[in-house]
N, C-alpha and C positions, 0 to 999 in steps of 0.2 A: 718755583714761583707760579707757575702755572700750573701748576694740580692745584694751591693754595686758591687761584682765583677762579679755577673749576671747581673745585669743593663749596667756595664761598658761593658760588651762580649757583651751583648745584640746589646747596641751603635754600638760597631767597627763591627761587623757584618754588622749591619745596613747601617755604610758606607763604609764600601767594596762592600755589594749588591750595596749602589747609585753609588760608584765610578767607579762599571764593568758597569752599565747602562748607565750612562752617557757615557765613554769611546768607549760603543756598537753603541748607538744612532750617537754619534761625527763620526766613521768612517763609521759608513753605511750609513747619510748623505754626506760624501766625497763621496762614493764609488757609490751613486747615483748621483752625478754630475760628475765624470768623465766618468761616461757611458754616461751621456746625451752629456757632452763633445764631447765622444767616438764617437757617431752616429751624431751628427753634422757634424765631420769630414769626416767621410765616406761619408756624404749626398752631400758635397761642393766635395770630390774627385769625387766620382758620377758626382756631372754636370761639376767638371771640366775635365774629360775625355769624355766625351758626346760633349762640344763644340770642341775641338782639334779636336775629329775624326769626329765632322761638320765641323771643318774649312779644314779639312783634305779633306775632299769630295768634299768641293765645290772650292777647289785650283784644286782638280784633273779634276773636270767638264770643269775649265777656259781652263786647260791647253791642256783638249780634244777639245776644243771649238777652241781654238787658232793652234791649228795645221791642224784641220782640217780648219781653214780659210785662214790659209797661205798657202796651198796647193790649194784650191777655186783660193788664188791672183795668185799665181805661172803659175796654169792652164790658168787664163783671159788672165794674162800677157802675155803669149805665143801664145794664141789666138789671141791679139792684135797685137801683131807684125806682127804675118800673116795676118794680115787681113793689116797693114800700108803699110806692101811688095804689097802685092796685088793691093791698092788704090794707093802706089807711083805708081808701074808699068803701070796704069791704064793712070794714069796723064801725063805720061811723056812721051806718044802717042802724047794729046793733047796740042796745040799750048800754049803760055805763056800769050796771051792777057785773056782780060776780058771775060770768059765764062762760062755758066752754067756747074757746077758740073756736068760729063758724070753719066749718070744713071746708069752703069755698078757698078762706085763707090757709089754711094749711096745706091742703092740698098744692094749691099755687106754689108754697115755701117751700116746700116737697119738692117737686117738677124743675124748679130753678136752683136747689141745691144740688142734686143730680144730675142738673146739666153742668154743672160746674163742678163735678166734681170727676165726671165724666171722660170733661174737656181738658185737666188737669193732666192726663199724661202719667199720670203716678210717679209723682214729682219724689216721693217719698219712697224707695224700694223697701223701705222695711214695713211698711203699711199696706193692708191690702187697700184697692182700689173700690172694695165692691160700695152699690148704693145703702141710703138707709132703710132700712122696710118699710116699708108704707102700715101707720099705728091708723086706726080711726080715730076722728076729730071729739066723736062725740061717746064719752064710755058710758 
């Protein structure tokens, strides 16, 4: 009778040892996937704060880009006009019939297209930068 109820202890012993093993194994399997979970996540917040503060940079770049252009227009703009004052006043000397452009005015349109185009930066890499030749006013 007593080997029977050492056998039996024996047994439940036995699976209680396999039931905590099992039990160990089960949650330190979970416990290794939710880490790997874990750093997944971190790894995607990683690149997704990485692109933001890229798209963050290069909105900010446009927006330097952009101001300082419309200030570039601002500036021509008002160069243009003086220079249209100048070419009216220039004109309105000269008779109304059919006559060559007085070279005073051209000239002028000449000097302020060159400055501006100059000042330009060669916005356009596929275009050369150079000025227009200078044509005389009167052939």
């Amino acid at each position: 009778m007593i080997n029977k109820i050492a056998v039996a202890m024996t047994a439940i012993i036995f699976m209680i040892i396999a039931l905590l093993m099992w039990a160990a194994f089960h949650y330190y399997g979970k416990s290794v996937s939710i880490t790997d979970q874990l750093t997944t996540a971190v790894q995607q917040k990683n690149e997704a704060e990485f692109v933001t503060s890229s798209q963050a940079l290069a909105v900010n770049t446009f927006n330097t880009i952009a101001g300082a252009t419309l200030n570039d227009q601002k500036n021509n703009k008002a160069a243009s006009q003086a220079q249209q004052v100048i070419i009216q006043t220039v004109l309105q000397k000269e008779p109304c019939a059919v006559v060559n452009i007085p070279s005073a005015a051209a000239d002028s349109l000449l000097t302020h297209y060159n400055a501006i185009r100059s000042d330009s930066g060669n916005a356009n890499s596929g275009k050369s930068a150079s000025t227009v030749p200078a044509v005389s006013a009167s052939k």
